[in-house]
N, C-alpha and C positions, 0 to 999 in steps of 0.2 A: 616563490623566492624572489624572483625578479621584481613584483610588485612592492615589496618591502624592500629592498634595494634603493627603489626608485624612489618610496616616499622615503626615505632617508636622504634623499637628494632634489629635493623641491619638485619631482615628477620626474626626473632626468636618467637616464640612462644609458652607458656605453654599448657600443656595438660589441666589443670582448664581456662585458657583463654579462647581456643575451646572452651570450653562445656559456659562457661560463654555467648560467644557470639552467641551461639543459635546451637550448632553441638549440634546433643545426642551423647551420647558413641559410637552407634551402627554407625552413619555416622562417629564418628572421625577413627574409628576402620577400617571402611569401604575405607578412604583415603590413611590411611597407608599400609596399604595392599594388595590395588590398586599401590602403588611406587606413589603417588603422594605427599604425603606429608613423611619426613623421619625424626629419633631422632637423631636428634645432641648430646645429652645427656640425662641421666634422670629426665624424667617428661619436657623434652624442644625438641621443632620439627619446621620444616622448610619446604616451598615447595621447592618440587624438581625443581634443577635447570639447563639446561645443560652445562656445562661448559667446553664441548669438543671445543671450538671455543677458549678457552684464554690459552696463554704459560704457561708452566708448575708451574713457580712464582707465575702468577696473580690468578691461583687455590689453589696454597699455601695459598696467602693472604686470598684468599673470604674466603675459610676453616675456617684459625685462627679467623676470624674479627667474624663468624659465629659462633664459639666456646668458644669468646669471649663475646659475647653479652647473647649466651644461658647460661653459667656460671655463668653472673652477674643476669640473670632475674630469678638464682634461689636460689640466697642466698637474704641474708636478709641487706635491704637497710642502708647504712652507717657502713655496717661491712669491708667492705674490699674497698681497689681502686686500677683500673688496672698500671700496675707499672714494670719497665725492658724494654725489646721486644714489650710486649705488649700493651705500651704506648704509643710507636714508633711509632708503625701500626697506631695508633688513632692520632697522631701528622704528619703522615703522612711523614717520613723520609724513606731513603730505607733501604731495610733488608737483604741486602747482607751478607751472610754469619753467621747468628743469626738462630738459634733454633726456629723454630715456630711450635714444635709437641707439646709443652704444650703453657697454656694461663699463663701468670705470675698476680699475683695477692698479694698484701701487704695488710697487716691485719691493721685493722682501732679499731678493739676491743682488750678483753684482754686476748682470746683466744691466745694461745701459740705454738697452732701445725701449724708446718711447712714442707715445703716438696709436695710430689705430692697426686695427689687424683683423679682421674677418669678426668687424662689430663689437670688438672690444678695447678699448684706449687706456693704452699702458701710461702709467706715470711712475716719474724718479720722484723720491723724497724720500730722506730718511727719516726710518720710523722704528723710535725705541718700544721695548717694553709696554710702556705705560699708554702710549700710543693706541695699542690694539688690546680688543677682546672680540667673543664670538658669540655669532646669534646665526640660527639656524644650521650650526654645526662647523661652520664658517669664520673663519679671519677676519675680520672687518675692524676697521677704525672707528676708534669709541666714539657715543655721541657729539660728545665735544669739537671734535677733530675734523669728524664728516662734515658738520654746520658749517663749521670756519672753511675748511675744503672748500665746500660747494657754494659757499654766498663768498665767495673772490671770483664764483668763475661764473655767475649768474646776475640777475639785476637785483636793484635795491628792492623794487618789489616782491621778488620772490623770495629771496635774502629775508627780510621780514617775516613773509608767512613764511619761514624756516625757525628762526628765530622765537617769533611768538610762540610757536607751538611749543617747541623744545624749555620757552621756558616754563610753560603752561601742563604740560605732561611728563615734561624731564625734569624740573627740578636745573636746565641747564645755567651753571654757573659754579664759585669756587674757584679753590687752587687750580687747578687744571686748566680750565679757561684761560686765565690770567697767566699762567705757563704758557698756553698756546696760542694768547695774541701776542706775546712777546718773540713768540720763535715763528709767527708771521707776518711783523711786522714791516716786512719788504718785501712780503711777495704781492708778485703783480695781482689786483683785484682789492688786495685790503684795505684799502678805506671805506669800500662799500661793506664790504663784511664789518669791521669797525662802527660805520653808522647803523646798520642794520642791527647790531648786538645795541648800541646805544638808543637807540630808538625802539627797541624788541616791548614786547607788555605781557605779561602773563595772562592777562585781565582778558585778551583779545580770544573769543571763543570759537572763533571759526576762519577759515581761509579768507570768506567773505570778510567779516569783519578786521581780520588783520589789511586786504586790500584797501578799502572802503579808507583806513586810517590812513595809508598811504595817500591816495589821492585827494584827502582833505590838505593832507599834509602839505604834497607838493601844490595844494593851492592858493597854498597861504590862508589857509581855516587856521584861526585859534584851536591850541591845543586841546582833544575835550575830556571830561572825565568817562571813564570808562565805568560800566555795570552798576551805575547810579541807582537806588532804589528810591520810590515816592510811594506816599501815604495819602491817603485823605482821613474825611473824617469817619468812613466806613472800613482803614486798616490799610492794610497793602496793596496798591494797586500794580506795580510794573518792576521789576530790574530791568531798565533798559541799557543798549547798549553805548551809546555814547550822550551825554549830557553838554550842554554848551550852557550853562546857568548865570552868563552876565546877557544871555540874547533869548535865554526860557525856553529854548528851542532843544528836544531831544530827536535823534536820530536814530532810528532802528533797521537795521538790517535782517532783513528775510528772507533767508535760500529758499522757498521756498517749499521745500521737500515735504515740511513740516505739516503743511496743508494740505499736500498731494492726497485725493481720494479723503478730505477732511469732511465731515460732517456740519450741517446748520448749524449742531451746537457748538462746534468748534470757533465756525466764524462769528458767533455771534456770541462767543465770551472773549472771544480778539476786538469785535469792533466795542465790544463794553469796556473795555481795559484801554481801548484808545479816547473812548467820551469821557471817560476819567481823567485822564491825564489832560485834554483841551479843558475840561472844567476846571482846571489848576490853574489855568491860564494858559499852561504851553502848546507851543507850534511841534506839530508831531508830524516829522518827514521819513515815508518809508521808502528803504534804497533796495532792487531786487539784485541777482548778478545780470541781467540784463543792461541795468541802467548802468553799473562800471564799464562797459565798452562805449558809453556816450558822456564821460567827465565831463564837459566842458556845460551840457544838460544838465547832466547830478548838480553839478557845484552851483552851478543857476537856482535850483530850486532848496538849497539849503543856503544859503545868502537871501532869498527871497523870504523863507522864514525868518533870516535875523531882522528881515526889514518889517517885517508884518508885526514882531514881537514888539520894535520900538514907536511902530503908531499905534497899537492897542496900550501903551503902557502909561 
């Protein structure tokens, strides 16, 4: 019984739930100090889980998503709904670059304190109706709401990859939006939320590539076209990811993953799709996530394509 409890609660479970479902003290006491089961917070616990098998991120997320759930199953129902970051996580958007050591959480009563508390940061705002809906059994502020929320309280960059996604997976836009830039129009953060919705792309297909547009961006790159597709005279050769076509120069972005444990034949219908495109003429610059922590490199070597495209021309 307890176990179905639990997965109805993101993994989470009360100390009065245990005992509820038939543990006495002495076996709940006996779990925990075995390491089999551990407190997430007070009076809230969880079996343990191994998590040495997921990248560093996907341990971030279970963490919050688990801190999140133990949080809500211990306050008091219709008081508060999850709201920010950690709305996002429940909407399912990426969290590049966002804060996940606290759980965010908007006040739903007429309790007034805000701020942190044993890993959870309370906020005032009021919030109607239309405001909220639920995902994973949960109160949370709608897609919409969360975006704008969280790209006032974060950077333009990661505002962006918020953005792009949302509107690449969400469909984000509409009345709604437009109701919710105007009822945050003065809160602290909004202009960057504002540029980051105005600059958003649907087109942009990974965090990577939503970065990468940043940092052209803030270089003062001409703007480029995004998922451009070329032909030759043998048919399709590429949808690449960004197009620059007054400097012949396309840019592609490679997380790499894709090639992880990739086969000969992999690589070598990659490096045929790139002799293609140079036979077209163009400068074909590829950026990894390594090389966005050295911008001022990146943007060297795709300015150096535009120079290469105007003495071959």
């Amino acid at each position: 019984m307890l176990k179905l409890v639990a997965a109805s609660q993101g993994g989470v479970f009360s100390r009065s739930q245990a005992l509820a479902s038939g543990y006495t003290l002495h076996e709940f006491r006996d779990r925990v100090r075995a390491g089999r089961w551990e407190r997430i917070r007070h009076g809230q616990y969880s079996e343990v889980v191994d998590l040495s098998a997921l990248q560093p991120w996907d341990r971030q997320l279970y963490r919050h998503r688990r801190l999140l759930h133990a949080a809500m199953n211990s306050l008091r129902p219709g008081s508060v709904a999850v709201s920010h970051q950690s709305a996002l996580v429940l909407h399912q958007l990426p969290q590049w670059g966002l804060d996940l050591s606290e759980v965010q959480l908007s006040r739903l009563d007429e309790r007034r304190h805000s701020g942190p508390v044993a890993g959870v940061r309370y906020h005032r705002g009021k919030l109607s109706p239309t405001d909220l809906t639920e995902r994973d059994g949960l109160p949370v502020t709608t897609l919409a709401r969360a975006v704008l929320e969280t790209a006032c309280t974060t950077s333009f960059e990661a505002a962006v990859v918020i953005v792009d996604a949302a509107l690449r997976d969400h469909g984000l836009g509409g009345e709604e939006l437009l109701r919710l830039l105007g009822l945050t129009e003065f809160w602290p953060g909004s202009p960057t939320a504002r540029s980051a919705i105005e600059f958003g792309d649907a087109l942009a297909e990974s965090v990577g590539e939503s970065r990468l547009r940043v940092l052209m961006y803030n270089h003062g790159l001409p703007r480029p076209m995004l998922q451009a597709v070329y032909y030759d005279e043998d048919g399709f050769i590429a949808r690449v990811d960004f197009d620059f076509p007054e400097y012949e120069t396309v840019v592609e972005f490679d997380g790499m993953f894709k090639y992880a444990g990739g086969s000969a034949d992999v690589l070598t219908r990659e490096k045929a799709r790139e002799d293609r495109l140079r036979a077209r003429g163009l400068q074909v610059v590829r950026i990894t996530w390594s090389d966005l922590d050295h911008p001022s490199r990146t943007i060297s070597r795709i300015r150096a394509a535009f120079a290469r495209s105007r003495r071959t021309a």
